[in-house]
C-alpha positions as CSV (number, residue, x, y, z in Angstrom):
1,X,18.1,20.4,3.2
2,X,15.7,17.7,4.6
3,X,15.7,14.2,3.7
4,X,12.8,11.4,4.3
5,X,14.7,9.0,6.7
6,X,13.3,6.7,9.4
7,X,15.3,7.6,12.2
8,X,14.3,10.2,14.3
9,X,16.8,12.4,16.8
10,X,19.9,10.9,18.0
11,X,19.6,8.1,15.6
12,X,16.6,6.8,17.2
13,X,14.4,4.5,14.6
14,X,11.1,5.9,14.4
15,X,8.9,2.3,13.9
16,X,5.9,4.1,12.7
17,X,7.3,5.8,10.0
18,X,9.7,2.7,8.9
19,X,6.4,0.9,8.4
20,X,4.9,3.7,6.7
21,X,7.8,3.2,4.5
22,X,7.7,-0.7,4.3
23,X,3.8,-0.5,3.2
24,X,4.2,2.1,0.6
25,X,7.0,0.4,-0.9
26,X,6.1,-2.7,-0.7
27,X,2.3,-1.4,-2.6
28,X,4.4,-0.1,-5.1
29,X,6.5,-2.7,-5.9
30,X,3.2,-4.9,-6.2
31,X,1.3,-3.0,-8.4
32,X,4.6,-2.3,-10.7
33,X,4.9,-6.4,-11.2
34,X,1.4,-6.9,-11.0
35,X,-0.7,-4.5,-13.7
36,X,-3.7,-6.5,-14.0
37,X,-4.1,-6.1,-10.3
38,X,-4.1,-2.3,-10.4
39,X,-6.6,-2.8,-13.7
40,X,-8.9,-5.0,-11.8
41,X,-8.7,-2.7,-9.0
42,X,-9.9,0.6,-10.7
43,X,-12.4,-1.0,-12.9
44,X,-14.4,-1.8,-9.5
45,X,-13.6,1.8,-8.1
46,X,-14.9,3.0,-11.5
47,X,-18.1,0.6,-11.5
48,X,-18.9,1.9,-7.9
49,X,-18.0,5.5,-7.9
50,X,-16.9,6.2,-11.2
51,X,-15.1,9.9,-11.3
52,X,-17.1,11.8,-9.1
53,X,-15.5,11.6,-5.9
54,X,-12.4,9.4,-4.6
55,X,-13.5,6.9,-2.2
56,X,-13.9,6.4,1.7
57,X,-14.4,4.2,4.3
58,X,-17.9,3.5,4.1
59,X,-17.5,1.9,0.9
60,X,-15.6,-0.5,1.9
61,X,-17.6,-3.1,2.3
62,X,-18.8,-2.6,-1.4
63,X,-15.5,-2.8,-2.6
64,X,-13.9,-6.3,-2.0
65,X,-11.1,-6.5,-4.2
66,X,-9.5,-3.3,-2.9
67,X,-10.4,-4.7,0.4
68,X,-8.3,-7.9,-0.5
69,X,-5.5,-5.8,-2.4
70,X,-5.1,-3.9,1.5
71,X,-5.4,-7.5,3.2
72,X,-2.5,-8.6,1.2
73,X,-0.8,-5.2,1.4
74,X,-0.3,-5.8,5.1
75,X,0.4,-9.3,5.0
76,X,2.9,-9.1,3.0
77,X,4.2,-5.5,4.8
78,X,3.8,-7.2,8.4
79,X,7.0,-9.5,7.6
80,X,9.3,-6.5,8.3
81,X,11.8,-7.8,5.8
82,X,12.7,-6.3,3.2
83,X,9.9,-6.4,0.0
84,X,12.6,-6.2,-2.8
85,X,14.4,-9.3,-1.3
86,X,11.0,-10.7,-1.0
87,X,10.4,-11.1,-4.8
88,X,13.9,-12.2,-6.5
């Protein structure tokens, strides 16, 4: 039985996949205390794209509150502590 962990063989920490955790973790926890966020955030993935496809990279630059939802993401992420100590 396998088990998500971030250490690798031999005990070994693998950093990329601790960050992977950190960031999704830390999203989570900010769109769980923040709802309006998540509401604002898919009413302008809606008013771009709407339902017919999920979007990419080029729209980007047409979608700046996701693009400042990611900014903050990683700021937040990049302090390496933990995100639950973060907001008590």
């Amino acid at each position: 039985m396998s088990t998500s962990s971030s250490f690798g063989e031999a005990g070994k920490v693998d950093l990329k996949l601790l960050q992977t955790e950190i960031v999704a973790t830390t999203f989570f926890l900010m769109m769980v205390l923040h709802p309006e966020v998540v509401k604002d955030a898919q009413a302008e993935i809606d008013s771009l794209i709407g339902s017919r496809r999920l979007p990419n990279l080029d729209d980007r630059e047409k979608l700046p509150y996701i693009d400042c939802i990611v900014k903050e993401l990683l700021r937040y992420a990049h302090d390496h502590r933990s995100p639950i100590r973060r907001f008590r």
